[in-house]
C-alpha positions as CSV (number, residue, x, y, z in Angstrom):
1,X,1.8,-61.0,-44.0
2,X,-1.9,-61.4,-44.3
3,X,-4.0,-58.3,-44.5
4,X,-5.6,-59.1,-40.9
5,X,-2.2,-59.2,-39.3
6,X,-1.1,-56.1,-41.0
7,X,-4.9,-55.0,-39.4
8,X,-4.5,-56.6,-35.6
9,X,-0.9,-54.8,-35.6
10,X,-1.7,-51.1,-36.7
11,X,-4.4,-51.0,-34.3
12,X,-1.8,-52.3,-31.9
13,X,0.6,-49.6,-32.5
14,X,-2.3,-46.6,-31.9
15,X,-3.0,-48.0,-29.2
16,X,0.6,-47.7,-28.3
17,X,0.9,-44.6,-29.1
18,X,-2.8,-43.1,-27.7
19,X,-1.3,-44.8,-24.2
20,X,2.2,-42.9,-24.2
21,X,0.1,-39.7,-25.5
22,X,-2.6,-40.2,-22.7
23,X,0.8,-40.3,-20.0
24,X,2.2,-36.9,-21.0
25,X,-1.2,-35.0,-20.6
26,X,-1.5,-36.7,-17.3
27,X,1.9,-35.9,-16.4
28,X,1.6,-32.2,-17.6
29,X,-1.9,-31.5,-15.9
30,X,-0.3,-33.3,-12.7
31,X,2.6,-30.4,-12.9
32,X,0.1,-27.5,-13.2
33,X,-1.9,-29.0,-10.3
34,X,1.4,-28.9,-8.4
35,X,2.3,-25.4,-9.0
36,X,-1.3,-24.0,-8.9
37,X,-1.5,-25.6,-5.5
38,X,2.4,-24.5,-4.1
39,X,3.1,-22.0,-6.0
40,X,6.5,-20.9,-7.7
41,X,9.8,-21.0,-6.0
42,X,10.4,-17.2,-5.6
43,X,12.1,-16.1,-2.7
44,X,11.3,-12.9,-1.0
45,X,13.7,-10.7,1.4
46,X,10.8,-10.9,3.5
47,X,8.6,-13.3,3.1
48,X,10.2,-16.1,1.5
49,X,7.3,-16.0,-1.1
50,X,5.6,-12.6,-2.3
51,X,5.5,-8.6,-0.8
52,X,3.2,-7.0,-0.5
53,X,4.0,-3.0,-1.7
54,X,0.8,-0.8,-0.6
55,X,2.0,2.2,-2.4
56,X,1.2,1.4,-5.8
57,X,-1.4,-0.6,-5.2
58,X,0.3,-4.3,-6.5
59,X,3.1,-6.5,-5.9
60,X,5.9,-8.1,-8.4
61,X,7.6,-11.6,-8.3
62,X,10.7,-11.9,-9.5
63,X,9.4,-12.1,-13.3
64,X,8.2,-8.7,-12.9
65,X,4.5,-9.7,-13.0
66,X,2.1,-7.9,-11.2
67,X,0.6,-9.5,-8.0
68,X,-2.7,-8.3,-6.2
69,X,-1.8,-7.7,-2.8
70,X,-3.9,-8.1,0.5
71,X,-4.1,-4.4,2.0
72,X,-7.1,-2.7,4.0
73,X,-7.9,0.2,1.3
74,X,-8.6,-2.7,-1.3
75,X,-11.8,-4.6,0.2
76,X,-14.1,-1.2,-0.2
77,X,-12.9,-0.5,-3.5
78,X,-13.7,-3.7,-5.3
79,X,-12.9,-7.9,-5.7
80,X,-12.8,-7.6,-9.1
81,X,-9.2,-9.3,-8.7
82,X,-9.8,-12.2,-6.8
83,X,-7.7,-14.3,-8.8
84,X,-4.5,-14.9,-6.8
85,X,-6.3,-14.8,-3.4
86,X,-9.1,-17.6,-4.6
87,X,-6.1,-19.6,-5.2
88,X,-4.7,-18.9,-1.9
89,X,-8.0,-19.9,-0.5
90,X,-8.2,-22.9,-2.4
91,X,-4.5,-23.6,-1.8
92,X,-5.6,-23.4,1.9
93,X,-8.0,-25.9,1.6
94,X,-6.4,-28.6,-0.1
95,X,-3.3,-28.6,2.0
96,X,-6.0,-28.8,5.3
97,X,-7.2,-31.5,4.0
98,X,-4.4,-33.2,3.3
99,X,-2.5,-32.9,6.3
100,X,-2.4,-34.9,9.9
101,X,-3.8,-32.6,12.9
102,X,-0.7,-31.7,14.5
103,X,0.7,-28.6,16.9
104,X,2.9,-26.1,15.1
105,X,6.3,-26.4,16.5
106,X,7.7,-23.3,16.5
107,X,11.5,-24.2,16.2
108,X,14.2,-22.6,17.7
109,X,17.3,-24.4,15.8
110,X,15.2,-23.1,12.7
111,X,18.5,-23.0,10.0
112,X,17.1,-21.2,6.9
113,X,16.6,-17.2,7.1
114,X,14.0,-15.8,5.4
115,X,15.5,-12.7,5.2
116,X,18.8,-12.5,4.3
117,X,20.9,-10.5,6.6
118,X,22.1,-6.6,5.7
119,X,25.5,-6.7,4.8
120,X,25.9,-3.2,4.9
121,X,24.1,0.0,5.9
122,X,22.5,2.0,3.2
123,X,25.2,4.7,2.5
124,X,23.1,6.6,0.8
125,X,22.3,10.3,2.4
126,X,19.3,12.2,2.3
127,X,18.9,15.6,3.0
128,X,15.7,16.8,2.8
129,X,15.7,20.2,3.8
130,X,13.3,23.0,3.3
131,X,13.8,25.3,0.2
132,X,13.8,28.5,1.6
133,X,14.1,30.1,-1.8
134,X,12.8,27.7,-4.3
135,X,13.5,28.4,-8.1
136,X,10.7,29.5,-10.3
137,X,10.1,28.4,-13.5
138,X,7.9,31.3,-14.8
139,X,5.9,34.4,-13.0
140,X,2.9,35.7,-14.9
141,X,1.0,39.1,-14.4
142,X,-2.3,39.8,-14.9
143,X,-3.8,43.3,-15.1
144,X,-1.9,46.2,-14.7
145,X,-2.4,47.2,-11.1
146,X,0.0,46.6,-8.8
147,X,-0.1,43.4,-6.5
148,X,-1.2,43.0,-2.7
149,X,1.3,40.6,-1.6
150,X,5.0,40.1,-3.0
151,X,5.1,36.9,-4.7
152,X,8.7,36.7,-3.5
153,X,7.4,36.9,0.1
154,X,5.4,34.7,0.0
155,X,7.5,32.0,-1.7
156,X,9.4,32.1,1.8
157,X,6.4,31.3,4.2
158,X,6.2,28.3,6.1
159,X,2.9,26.9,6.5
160,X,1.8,23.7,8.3
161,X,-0.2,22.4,5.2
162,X,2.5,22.0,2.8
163,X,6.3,20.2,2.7
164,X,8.1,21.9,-0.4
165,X,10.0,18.7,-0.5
166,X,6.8,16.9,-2.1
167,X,4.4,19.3,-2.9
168,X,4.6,21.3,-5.7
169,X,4.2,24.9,-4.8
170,X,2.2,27.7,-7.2
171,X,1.8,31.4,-5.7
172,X,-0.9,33.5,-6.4
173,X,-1.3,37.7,-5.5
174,X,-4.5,39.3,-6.1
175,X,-4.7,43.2,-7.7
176,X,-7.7,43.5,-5.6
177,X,-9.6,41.7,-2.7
178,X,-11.6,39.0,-3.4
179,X,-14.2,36.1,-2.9
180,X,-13.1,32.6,-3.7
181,X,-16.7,31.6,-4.7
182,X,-15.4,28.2,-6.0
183,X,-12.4,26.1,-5.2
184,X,-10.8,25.2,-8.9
185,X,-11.3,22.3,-10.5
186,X,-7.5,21.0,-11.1
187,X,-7.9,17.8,-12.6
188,X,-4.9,15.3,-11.5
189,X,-4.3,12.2,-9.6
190,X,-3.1,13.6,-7.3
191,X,-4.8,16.0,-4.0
192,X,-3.9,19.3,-3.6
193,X,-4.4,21.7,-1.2
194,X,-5.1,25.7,-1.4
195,X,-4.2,28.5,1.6
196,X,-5.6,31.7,0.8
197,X,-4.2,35.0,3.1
198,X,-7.3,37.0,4.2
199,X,-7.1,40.6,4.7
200,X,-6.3,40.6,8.3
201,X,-2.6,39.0,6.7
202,X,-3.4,35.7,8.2
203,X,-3.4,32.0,6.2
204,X,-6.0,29.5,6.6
205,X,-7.6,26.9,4.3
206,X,-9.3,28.2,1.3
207,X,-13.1,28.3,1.2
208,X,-15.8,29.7,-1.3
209,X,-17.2,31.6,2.1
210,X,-19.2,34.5,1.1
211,X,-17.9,37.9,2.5
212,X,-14.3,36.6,3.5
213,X,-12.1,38.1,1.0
214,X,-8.6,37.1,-0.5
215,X,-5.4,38.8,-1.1
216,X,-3.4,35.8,-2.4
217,X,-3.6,32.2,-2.4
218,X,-0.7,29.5,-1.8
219,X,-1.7,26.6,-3.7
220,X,0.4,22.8,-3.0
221,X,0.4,19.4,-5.3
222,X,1.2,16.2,-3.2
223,X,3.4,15.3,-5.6
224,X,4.3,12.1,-3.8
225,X,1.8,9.3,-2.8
226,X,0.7,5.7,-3.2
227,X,0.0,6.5,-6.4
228,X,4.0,7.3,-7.2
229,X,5.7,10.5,-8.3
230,X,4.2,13.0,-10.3
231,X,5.2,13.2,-13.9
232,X,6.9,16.4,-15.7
233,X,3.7,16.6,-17.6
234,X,1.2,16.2,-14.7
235,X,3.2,19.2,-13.2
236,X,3.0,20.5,-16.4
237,X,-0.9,20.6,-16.7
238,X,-1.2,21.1,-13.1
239,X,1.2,24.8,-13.9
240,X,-1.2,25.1,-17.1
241,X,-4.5,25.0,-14.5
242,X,-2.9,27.7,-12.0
243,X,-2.2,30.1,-14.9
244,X,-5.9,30.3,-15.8
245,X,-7.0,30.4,-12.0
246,X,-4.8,33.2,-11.8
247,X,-6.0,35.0,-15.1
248,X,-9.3,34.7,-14.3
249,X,-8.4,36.4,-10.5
250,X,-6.6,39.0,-12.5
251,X,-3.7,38.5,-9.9
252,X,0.0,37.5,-10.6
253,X,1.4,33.5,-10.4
254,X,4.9,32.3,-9.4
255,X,5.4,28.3,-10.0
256,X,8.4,26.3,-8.8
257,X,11.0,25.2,-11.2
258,X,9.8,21.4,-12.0
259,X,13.0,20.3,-12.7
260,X,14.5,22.0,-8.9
261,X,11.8,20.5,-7.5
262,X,11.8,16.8,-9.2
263,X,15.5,16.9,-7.9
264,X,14.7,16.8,-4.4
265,X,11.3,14.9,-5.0
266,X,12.5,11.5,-6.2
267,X,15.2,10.5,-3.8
268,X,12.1,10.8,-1.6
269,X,9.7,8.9,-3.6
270,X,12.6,6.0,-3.9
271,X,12.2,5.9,0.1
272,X,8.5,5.5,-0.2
273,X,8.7,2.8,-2.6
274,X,10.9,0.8,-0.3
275,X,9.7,1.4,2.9
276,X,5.7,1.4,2.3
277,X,5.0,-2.5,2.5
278,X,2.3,-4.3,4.2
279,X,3.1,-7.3,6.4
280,X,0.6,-10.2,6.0
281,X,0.3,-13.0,8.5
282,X,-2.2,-16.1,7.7
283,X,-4.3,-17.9,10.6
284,X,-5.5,-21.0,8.4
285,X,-7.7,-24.1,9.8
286,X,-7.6,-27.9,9.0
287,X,-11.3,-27.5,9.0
288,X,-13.4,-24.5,9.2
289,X,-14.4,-21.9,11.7
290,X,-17.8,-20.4,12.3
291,X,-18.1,-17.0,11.5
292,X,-19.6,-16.4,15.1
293,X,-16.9,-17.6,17.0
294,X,-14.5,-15.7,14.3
295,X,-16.2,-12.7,14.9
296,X,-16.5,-12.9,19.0
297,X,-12.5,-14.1,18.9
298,X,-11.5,-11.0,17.3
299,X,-13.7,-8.3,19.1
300,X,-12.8,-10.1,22.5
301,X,-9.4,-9.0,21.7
302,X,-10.3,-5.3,21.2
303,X,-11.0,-5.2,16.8
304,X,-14.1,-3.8,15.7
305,X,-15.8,-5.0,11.9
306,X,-15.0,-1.9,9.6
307,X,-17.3,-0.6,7.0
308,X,-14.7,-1.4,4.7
309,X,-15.4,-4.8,5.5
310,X,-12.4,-5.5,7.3
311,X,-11.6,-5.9,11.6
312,X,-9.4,-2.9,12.7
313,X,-8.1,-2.4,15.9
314,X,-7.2,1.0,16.7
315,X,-5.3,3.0,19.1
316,X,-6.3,5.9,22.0
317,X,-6.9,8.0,18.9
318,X,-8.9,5.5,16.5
319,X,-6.4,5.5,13.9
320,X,-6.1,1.5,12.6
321,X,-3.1,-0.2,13.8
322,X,-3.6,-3.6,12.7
323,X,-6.3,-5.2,10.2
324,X,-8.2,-8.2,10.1
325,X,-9.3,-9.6,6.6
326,X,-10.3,-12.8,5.0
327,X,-7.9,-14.9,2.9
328,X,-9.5,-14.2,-0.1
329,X,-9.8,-10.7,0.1
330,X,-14.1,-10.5,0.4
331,X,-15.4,-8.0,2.9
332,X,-16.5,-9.9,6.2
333,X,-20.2,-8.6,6.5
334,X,-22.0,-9.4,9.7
335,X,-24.9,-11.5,7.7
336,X,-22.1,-13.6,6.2
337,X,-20.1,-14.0,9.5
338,X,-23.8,-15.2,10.9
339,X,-24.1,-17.6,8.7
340,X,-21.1,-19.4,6.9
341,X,-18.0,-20.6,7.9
342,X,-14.2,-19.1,7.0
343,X,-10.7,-21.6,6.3
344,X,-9.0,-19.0,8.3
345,X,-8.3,-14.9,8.1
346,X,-5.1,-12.6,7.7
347,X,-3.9,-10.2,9.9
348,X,-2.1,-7.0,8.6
349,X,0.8,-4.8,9.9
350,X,1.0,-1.9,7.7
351,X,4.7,-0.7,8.2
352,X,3.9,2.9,7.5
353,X,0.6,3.4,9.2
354,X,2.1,1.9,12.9
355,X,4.1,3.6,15.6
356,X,8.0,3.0,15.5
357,X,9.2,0.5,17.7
358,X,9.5,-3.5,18.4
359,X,6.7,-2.8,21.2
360,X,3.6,-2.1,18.2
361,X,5.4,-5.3,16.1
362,X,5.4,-7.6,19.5
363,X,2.1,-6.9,20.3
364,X,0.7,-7.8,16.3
365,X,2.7,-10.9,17.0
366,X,0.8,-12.1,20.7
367,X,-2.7,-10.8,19.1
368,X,-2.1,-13.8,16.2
369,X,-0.8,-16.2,18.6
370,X,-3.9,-15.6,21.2
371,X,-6.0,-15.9,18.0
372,X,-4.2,-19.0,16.7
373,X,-4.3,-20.8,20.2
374,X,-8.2,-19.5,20.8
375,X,-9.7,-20.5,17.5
376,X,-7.0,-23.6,16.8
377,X,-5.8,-21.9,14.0
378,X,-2.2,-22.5,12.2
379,X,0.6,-19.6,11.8
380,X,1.8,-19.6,7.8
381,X,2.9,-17.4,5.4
382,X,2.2,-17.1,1.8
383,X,3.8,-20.8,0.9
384,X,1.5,-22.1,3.6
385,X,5.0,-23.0,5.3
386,X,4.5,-22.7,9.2
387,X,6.1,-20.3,10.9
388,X,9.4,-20.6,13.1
389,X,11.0,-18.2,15.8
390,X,13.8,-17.3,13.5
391,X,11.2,-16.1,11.0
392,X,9.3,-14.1,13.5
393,X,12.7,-12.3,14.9
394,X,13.9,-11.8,10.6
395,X,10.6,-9.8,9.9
396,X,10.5,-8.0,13.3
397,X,14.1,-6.6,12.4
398,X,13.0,-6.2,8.7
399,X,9.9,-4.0,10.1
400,X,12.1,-1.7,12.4
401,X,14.8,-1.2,9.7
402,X,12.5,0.1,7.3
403,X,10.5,2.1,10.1
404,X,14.1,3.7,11.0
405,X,14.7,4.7,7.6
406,X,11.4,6.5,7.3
407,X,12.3,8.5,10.5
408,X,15.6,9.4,9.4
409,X,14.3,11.7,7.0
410,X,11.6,13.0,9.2
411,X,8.5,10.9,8.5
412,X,7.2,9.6,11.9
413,X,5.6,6.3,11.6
414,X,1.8,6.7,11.5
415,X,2.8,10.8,11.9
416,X,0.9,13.2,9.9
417,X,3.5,12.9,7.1
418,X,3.0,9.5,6.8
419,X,-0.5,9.6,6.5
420,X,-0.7,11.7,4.0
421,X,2.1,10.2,1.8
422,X,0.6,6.8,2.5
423,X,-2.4,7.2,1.7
């Protein structure tokens, strides 16, 4: 074989081989185009795609990774994590291209639930009673004089600022009268709250007023919030914080037992996690829609633009019932809605935040359709799948079962409890 033969067919071969090499990056970038555009194949109890859990402020898949969900509270704090929701936006946008302009059907002989049925009830029983006599941990004296108010006594008050079944309770009797002349600084995640008992014997909130003097205070940790349960050693610390409050009143300090309390905390907090969940619906265009017409849409059906940059519509009281935001979690601001145009928007039912009952969960549901038929808009859900009756009646049961549960032990739907555990 001549030297230019061996030449002509080595060239050959890399050429071959550059081809079959040039097919598999094509073939492997086509693949992460697919999944970047559709997403994984994760199926949700409720949504047939992702959750979105409020409380702790993210979301899982089925991996265990953590997901940045759409809820009201994050648009004023910051869009640092814009990540999944530009790729919901963008997801959005190639799939409007892409498809014919047709209706949505919604279909009644819709076969495949998105949320699988409840075989059983939850057996599990909670009973979240007061502790009329909690169990304390340690009781500190200061000073040698005796004490204005028994610390026993007052462990058994019942005031209207504190639930011993999540806040952590610390009790406080001065030697003497005196002027709170600063609230203390208790470092924490987590708020707490302080009652002091003025010498007339009645409670009220704590406040560094001058001349109103002090016999005691009453001092509650919300132990339980978005945030999750409080830790032995925040109680810890937060104990630790009391005791020098209390040194430097020269009064006396009773704390609850951390582990008593823990014991009755975190069946609680396990109901929290499960229940506080945030219902997303998506109103997505083929094309775009002006801001204006957007914005006169939504405020023609009663929701007003939020300085949290977010629609709300709220009830007789003006607490939110249902939000507005856009799909890729930027604030609407009214220069922007003057003067660009949105894909579409998504409207939010926050489980805990809206009154029991189908009636609040129908009414979300004719709000999207009006907007859907008004601005041309399609129903989806996160997989950009349109939505079917069957879907619609799976997440209205999902919504009241969860809703039930929270009532069951006493938190009222969008009650004051709920607000401040939800929050």
């Amino acid at each position: 074989m001549s030297e230019t033969i061996l030449i002509i067919v080595v060239l050959g071969l890399a050429i071959i081989l550059g081809i079959i090499v040039y097919n598999m990056y094509q073939e492997n970038k086509y693949r992460q185009q697919v999944r970047a555009q559709f997403g994984h194949a994760d199926k949700d109890a409720l949504l047939n795609s992702k959750t979105d859990f409020v409380r702790d402020g993210q979301t899982s898949d089925q991996s265990g990774s953590p997901i940045r969900p759409l809820r009201q509270k994050d648009i004023s704090e910051d869009v640092a994590f814009q990540g999944k929701n530009d790729l919901f936006a963008a997801k959005v946008s190639e799939v409007a291209a892409a498809k014919p302009d047709v209706e949505i059907e919604m279909e009644d002989d819709f076969t495949e639930t998105v949320i699988e049925p409840e075989i059983k009830e939850i057996d599990t029983e909670y009973n979240f009673k007061r502790m009329d006599a909690p169990v304390f941990s340690q009781t500190k004296l200061y000073g040698k004089r005796k004490l204005l108010l028994d610390l026993k006594d007052l462990t058994k008050l019942e005031l209207p600022w504190f639930d011993h079944r999540f806040d952590y309770m610390a009790y406080i009797s001065l030697s003497e009268p005196q002027e709170l002349h600063s609230i203390p600084r208790l470092s924490s995640r987590h708020r707490f709250q302080i009652a002091g008992c003025t010498m007339d014997d009645r409670f009220q909130i704590a406040e560094p007023i001058p001349s109103v003097y002090y016999q005691g205070f009453i001092i509650g940790l919300q132990a339980i919030s978005r945030s999750g349960l409080a830790t032995v050693q925040e109680l810890e610390q937060f104990g630790e914080q009391i005791n020098r409050f209390a040194e430097k009143m020269d009064g006396g300090l009773m704390l609850t037992d951390i582990e008593t309390f823990l014991n009755v905390a975190r069946p609680l907090d396990e109901l929290c996690a499960r229940v506080d969940q945030t219902i997303a619906m998506h109103l997505v265009s083929r094309g775009t829609v002006s801001g204006l017409e957007l914005r006169s849409a939504v405020e023609n059906l009663g929701f007003e633009l939020g300085v949290d940059g977010a629609f709300h519509l709220s009830d007789e009281k003006g607490e939110t019932l249902f939000s507005i935001v856009t799909l890729d979690n930027s604030p609407f601001t009214s220069s922007l809605l003057s003067s660009q145009a949105y894909r579409g928007f998504s409207m939010l039912f926050d489980i805990t935040h809206v009154p029991a009952g189908g009636k609040q969960f129908d009414r979300f549901m004719d709000l999207a359709v009006k907007l859907s038929s008004t601005l041309g808009l399609d129903l989806v859900n996160d997989k950009l799948e349109e939505l079917s009756t069957q879907w619609l009646k799976d997440v209205r049961s999902y919504v009241l079962a969860r809703q039930e549960e929270m009532k069951k032990v006493g938190i009222e739907p969008a009650g004051e409890l709920a607000k401040r555990l939800f929050s």
